[in-house]
NUDREN-646859 format. One record per residue (C-alpha): x, y, z; residue in three letters; residue number from 1. Coordinates in steps of 0.5 Angstrom, whole numbers, plus 500, padded with zeros to 3 digits. Last residue first. Example, Ala and Ser with C-alpha at 12.3 -4.5 7.8 and 13.67 -1.06 7.14 Angstrom:
residues 2
+-----+-----+-----+-----+-----+
|  xx |  yy |  zz | res |   n |
+-----+-----+-----+-----+-----+
| 527 | 498 | 514 | ser |   2 |
| 525 | 491 | 516 | ala |   1 |
+-----+-----+-----+-----+-----+
***
This chain:
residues 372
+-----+-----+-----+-----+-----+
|  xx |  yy |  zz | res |   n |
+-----+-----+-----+-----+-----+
| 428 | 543 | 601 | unk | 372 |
| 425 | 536 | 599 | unk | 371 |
| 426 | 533 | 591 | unk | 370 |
| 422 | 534 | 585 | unk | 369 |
| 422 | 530 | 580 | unk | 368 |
| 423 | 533 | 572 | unk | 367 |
| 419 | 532 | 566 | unk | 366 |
| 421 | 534 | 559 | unk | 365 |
| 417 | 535 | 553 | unk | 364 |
| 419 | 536 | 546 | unk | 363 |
| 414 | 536 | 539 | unk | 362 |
| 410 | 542 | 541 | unk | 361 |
| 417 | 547 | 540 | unk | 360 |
| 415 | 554 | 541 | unk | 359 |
| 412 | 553 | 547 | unk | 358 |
| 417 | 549 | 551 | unk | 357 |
| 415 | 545 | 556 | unk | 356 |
| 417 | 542 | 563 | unk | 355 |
| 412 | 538 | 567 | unk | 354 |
| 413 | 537 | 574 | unk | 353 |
| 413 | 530 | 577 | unk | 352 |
| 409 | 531 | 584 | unk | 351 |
| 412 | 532 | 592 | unk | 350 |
| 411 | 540 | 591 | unk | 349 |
| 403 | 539 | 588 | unk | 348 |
| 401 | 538 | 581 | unk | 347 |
| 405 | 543 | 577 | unk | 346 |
| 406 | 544 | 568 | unk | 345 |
| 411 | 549 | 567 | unk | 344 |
| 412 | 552 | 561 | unk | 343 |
| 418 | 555 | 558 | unk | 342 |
| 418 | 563 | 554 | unk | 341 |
| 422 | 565 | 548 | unk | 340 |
| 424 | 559 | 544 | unk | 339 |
| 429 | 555 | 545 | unk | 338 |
| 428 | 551 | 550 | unk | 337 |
| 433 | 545 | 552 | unk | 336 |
| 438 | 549 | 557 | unk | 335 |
| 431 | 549 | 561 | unk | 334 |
| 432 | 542 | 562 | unk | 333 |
| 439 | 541 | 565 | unk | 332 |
| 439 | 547 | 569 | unk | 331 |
| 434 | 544 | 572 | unk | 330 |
| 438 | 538 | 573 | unk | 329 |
| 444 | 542 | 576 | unk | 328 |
| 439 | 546 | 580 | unk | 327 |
| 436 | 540 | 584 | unk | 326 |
| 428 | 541 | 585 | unk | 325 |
| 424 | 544 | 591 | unk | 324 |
| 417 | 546 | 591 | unk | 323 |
| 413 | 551 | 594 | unk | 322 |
| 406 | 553 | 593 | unk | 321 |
| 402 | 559 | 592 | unk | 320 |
| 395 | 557 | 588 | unk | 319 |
| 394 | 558 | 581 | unk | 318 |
| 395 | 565 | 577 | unk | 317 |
| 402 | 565 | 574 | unk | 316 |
| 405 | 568 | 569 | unk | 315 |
| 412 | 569 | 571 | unk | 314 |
| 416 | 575 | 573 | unk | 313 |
| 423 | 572 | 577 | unk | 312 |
| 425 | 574 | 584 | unk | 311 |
| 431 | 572 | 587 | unk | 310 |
| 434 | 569 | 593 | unk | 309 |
| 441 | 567 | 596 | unk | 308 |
| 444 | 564 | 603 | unk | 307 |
| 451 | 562 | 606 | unk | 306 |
| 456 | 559 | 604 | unk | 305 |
| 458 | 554 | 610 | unk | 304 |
| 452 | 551 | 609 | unk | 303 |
| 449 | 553 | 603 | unk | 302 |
| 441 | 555 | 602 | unk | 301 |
| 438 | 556 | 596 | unk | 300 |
| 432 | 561 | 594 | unk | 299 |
| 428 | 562 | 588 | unk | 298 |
| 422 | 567 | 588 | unk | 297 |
| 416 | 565 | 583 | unk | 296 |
| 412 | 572 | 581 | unk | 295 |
| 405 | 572 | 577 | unk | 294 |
| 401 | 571 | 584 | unk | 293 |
| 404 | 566 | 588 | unk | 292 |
| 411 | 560 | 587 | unk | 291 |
| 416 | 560 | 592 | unk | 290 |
| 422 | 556 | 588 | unk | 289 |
| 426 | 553 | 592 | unk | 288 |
| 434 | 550 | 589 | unk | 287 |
| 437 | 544 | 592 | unk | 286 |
| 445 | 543 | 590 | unk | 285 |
| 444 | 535 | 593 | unk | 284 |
| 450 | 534 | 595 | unk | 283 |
| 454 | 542 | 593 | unk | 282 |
| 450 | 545 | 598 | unk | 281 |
| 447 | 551 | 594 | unk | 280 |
| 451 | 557 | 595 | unk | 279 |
| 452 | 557 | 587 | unk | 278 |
| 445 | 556 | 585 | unk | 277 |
| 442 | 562 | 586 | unk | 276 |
| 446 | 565 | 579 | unk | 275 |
| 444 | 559 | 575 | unk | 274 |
| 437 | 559 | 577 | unk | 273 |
| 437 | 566 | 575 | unk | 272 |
| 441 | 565 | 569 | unk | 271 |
| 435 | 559 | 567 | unk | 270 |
| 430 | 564 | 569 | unk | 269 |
| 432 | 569 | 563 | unk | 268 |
| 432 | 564 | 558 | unk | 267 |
| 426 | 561 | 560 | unk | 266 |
| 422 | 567 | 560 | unk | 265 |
| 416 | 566 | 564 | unk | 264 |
| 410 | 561 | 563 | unk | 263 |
| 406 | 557 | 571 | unk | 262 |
| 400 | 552 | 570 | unk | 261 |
| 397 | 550 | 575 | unk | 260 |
| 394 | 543 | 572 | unk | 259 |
| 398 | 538 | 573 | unk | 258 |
| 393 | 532 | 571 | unk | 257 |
| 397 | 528 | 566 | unk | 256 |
| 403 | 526 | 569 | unk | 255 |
| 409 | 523 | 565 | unk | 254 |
| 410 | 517 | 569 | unk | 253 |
| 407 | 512 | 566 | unk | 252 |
| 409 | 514 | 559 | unk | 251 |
| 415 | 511 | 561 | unk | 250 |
| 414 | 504 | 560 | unk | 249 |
| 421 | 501 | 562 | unk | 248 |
| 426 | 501 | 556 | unk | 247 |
| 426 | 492 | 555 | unk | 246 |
| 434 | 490 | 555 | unk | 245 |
| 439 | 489 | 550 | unk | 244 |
| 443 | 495 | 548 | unk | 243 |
| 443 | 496 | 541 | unk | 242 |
| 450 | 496 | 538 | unk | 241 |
| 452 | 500 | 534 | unk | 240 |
| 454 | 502 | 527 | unk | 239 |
| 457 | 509 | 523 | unk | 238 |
| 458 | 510 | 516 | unk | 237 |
| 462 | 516 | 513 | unk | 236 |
| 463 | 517 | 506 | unk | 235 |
| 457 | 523 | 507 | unk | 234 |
| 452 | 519 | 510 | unk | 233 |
| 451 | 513 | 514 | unk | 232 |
| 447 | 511 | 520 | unk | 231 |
| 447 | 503 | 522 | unk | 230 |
| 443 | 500 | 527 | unk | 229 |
| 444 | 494 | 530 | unk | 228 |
| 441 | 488 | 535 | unk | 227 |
| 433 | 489 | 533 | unk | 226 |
| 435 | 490 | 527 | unk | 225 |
| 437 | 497 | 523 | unk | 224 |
| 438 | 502 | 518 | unk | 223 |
| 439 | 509 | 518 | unk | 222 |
| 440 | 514 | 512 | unk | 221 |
| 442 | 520 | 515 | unk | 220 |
| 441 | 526 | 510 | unk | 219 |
| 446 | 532 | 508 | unk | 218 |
| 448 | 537 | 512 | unk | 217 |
| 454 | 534 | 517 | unk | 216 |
| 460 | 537 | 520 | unk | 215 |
| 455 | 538 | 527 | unk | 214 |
| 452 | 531 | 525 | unk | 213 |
| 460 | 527 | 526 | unk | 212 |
| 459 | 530 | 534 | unk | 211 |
| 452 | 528 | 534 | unk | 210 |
| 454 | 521 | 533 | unk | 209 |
| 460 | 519 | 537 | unk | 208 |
| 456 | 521 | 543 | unk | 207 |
| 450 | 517 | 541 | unk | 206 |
| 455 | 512 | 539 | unk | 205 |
| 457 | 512 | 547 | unk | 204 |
| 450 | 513 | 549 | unk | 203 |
| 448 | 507 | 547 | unk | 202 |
| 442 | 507 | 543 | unk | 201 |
| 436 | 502 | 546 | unk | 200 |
| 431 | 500 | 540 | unk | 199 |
| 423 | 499 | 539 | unk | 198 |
| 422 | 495 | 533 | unk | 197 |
| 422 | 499 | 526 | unk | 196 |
| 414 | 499 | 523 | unk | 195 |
| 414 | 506 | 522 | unk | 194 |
| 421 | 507 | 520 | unk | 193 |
| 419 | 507 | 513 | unk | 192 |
| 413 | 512 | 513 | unk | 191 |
| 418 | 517 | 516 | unk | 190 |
| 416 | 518 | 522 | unk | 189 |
| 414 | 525 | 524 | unk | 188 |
| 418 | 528 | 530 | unk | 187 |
| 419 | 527 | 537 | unk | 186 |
| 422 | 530 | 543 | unk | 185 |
| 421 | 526 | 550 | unk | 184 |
| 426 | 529 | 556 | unk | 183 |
| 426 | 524 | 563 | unk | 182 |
| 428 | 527 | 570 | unk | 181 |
| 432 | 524 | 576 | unk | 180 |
| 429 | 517 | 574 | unk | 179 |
| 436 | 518 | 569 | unk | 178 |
| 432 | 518 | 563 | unk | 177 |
| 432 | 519 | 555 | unk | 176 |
| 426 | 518 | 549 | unk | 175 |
| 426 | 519 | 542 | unk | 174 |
| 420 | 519 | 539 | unk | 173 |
| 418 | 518 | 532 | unk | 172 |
| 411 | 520 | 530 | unk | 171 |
| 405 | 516 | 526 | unk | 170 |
| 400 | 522 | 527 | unk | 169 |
| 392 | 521 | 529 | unk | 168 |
| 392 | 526 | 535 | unk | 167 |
| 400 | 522 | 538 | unk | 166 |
| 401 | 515 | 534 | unk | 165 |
| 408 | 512 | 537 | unk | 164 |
| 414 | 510 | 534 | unk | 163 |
| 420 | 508 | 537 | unk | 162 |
| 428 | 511 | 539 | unk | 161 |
| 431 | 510 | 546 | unk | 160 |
| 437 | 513 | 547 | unk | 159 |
| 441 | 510 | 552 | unk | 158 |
| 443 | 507 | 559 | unk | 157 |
| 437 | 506 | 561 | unk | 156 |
| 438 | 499 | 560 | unk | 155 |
| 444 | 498 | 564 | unk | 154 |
| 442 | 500 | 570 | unk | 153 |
| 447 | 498 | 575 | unk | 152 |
| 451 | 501 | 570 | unk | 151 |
| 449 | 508 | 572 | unk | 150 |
| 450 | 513 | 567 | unk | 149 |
| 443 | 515 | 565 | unk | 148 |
| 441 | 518 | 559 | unk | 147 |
| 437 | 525 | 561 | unk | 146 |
| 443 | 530 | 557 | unk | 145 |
| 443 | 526 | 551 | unk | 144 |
| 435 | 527 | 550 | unk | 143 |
| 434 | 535 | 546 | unk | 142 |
| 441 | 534 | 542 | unk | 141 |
| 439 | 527 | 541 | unk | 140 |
| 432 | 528 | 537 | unk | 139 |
| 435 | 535 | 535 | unk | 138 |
| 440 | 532 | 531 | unk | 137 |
| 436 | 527 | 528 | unk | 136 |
| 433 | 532 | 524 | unk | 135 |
| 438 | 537 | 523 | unk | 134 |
| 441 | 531 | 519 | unk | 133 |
| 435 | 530 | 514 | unk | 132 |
| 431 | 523 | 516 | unk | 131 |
| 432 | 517 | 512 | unk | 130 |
| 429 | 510 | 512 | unk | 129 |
| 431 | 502 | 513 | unk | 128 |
| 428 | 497 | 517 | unk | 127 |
| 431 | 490 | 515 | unk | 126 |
| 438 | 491 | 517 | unk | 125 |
| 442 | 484 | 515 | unk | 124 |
| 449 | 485 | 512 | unk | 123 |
| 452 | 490 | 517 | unk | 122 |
| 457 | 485 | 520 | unk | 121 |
| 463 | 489 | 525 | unk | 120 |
| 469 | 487 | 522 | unk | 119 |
| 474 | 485 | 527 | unk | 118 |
| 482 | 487 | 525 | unk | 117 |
| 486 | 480 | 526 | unk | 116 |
| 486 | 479 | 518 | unk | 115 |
| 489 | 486 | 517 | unk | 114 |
| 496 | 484 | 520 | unk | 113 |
| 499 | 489 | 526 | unk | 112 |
| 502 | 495 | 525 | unk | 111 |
| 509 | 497 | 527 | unk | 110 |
| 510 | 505 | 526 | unk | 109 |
| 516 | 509 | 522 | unk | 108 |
| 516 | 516 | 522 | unk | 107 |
| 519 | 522 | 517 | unk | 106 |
| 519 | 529 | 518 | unk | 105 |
| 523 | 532 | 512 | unk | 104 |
| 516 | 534 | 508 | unk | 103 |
| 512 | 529 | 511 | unk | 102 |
| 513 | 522 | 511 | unk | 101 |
| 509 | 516 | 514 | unk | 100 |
| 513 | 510 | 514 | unk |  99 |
| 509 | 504 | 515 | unk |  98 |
| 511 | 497 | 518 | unk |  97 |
| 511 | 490 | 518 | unk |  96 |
| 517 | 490 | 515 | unk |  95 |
| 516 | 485 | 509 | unk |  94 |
| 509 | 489 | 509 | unk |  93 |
| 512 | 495 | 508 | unk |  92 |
| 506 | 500 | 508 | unk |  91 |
| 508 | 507 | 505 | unk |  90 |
| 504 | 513 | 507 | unk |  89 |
| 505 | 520 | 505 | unk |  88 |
| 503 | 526 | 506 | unk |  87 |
| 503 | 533 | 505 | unk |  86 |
| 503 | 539 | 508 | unk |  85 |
| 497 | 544 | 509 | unk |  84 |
| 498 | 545 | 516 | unk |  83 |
| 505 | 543 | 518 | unk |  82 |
| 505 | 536 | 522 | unk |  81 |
| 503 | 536 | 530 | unk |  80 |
| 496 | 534 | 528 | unk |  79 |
| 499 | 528 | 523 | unk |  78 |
| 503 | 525 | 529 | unk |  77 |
| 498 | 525 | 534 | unk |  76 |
| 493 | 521 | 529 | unk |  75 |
| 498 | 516 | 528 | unk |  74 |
| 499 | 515 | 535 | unk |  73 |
| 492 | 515 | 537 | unk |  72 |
| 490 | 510 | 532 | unk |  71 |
| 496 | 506 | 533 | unk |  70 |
| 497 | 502 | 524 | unk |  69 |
| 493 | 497 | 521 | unk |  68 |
| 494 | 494 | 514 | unk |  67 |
| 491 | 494 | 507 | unk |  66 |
| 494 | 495 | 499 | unk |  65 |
| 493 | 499 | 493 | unk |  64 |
| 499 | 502 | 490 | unk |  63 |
| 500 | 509 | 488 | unk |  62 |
| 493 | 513 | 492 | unk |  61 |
| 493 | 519 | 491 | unk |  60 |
| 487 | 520 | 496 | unk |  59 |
| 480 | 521 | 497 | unk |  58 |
| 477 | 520 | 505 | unk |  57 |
| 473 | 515 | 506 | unk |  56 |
| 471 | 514 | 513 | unk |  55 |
| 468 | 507 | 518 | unk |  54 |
| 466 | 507 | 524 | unk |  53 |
| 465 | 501 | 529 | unk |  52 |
| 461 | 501 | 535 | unk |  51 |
| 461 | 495 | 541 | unk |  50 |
| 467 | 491 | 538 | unk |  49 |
| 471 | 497 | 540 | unk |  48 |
| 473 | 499 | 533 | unk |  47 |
| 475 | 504 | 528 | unk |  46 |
| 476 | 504 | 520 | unk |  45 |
| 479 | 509 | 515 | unk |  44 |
| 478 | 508 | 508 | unk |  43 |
| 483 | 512 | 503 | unk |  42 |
| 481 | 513 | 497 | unk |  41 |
| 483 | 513 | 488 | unk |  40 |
| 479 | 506 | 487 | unk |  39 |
| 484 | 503 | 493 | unk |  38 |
| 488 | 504 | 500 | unk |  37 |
| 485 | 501 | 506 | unk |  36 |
| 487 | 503 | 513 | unk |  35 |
| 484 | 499 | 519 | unk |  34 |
| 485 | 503 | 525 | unk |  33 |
| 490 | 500 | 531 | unk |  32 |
| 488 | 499 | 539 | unk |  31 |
| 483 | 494 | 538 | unk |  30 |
| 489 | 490 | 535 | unk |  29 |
| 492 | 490 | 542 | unk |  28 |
| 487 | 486 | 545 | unk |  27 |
| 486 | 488 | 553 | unk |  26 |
| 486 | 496 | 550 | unk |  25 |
| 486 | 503 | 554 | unk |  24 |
| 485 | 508 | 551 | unk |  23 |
| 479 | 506 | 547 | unk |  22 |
| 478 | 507 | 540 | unk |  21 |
| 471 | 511 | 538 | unk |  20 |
| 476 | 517 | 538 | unk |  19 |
| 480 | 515 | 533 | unk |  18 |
| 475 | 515 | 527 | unk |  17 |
| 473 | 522 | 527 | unk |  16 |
| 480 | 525 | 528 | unk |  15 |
| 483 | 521 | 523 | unk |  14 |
| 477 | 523 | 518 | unk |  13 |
| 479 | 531 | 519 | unk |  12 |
| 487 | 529 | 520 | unk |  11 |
| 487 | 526 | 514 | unk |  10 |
| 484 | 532 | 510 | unk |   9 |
| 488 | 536 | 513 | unk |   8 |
| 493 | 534 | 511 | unk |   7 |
| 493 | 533 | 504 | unk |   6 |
| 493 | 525 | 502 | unk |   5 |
| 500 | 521 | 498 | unk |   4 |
| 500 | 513 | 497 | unk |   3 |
| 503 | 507 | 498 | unk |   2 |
| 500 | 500 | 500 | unk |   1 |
+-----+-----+-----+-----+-----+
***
């Protein structure tokens, strides 16, 4: 294998795929990336058994050939190159090697054989349909935040995605929760998507995802099984795993009789609850919102730090009453709203409280309360 490539297109296809390698690696050849060189491209392929990613990336390519070579090594030497030089990468498999040369700066690097490189299945996807990037971004942009990170609980642990009908519409939800708070945003389902299973996605390839859809504008086509699901767009095409368990029913706990209705400027809300929040205590960071006539007042107690309150505008009308949340996962959720004002939905203090907002129907949060 022998060819030249620019730079800072190496780099941009190296900095994709070598994140989904591990650091740490037990099997060494988990540690490498699959170069391929041929048909004038470059493909590029990463694993960790659990997600692969695979990026083409065109090349001058003066023979044709396949080795693997350190994903972090290779991608720190690349970086640290001149910009806008160029590269050359010459695999001597009598050597074992590859030598990457630049300008006067040149590299020798062990590889391992290609044949030990696992090569994640893809063949048997039956549901297959496409959403505009923006789309599929907003679905995770708006969820990841409520993904679990307890083990114990593996199967909350990700991204559920489903369909679901909502007032005579087919809608494709993605839902996320901690048991802390749950955040549920849809869009209409693709009529192909309609009949797809229920499907966990980890949080690690939701992670790898929304970080190649903010250099993406072009449609997502997505395929999947009850085992895999498969994102590919541009020269890139991503695969996970599912995470094998059942999603709890989550619908049981979104309430549907929380009738005092509270509407304020989310954006300023959340800076004041920010600014009330640093004296919190540290464990629970516990805020009060004190809720009467069109105004809420927020206050946290510290216990070496002192004491914080602040008014906030509101439109409310119902009865007064006091409740408390953790700061952080409120914050968390207010984060989400992009329009103008948020809406919050209230039963009682020891009841979820739902969060909307009202320039987006299709996302809903729900938040439980804790004692102050």
């Amino acid at each position: 294998m022998k060819l030249t490539i620019e730079r800072t297109a190496l780099l941009t296809s190296l900095s994709h795929v070598q994140s989904v390698v591990e650091r740490r690696n037990t099997i060494p050849i988990l540690a490498n990336i699959l170069m391929d060189a041929r048909d004038g491209s470059l493909g590029l392929t990463a694993t960790d058994l659990d997600i692969a990613i695979n990026e083409k990336v065109a090349a001058n390519v003066a023979s044709e050939g396949a080795t693997t070579v350190p994903a972090h090594l290779l991608y720190d030497i690349i970086r640290k190159l001149p910009e806008g030089s160029q590269v050359e990468l010459d695999y001597a498999a009598d050597k074992g090697k590859i030598f990457v040369r630049s300008g006067q700066s040149k590299f020798e690097l062990a590889c391992l054989p290609q044949d030990d490189f696992p090569i994640m299945e893809t063949s048997q996807l039956p549901v297959n349909f496409v959403l505009p990037a923006n789309v599929l971004k907003r679905l995770i942009d708006k969820t990841r935040f409520a993904i679990s990170t307890e083990e114990t609980r593996y199967y909350l642990n990700g991204i559920y995605f489903h369909t679901a009908e909502a007032d005579g519409t087919q809608m494709l939800r993605a839902v996320a929760t901690d048991g802390h708070r749950l955040a549920r945003v849809e869009t209409p389902a693709p009529a192909d998507a309609v009949q797809m299973p229920g499907v966990i996605v980890p949080r690690k390839a939701v992670n790898e995802l929304l970080r190649l859809l903010d250099e993406c504008d072009d449609p997502v086509s997505i395929s999947l099984s009850e085992t895999k699901i498969c994102f590919s767009f541009d020269d890139t095409i991503l695969t996970s795993k599912l995470i094998d368990g059942t999603f709890p029913d989550y619908e049981r706990v979104i309430p549907s009789n929380n009738d005092r209705v509270l509407e304020l400027d989310g954006k300023s809300f959340a800076q004041a609850v920010d600014r009330v929040s640093t004296v919190a205590t540290e464990k629970t960071r516990a805020i009060k919102l004190s809720l009467s006539s069109n105004l809420i007042t927020l206050s946290a107690t510290g216990a070496d730090a002192g004491s914080a309150t602040e008014e906030v505008n509101a439109s409310y009308g119902a009865d007064s009453m006091d409740i408390g949340f953790n700061s952080k996962y409120l914050l968390d959720i207010t984060s989400q709203i992009d329009g103008n004002n948020a809406r919050f939905l209230f039963a009682d203090a020891g009841s979820p409280t739902i969060v909307r907002d009202t320039a987006d129907d299709g996302s809903l949060y729900v938040l439980m309360p804790m004692r102050v």
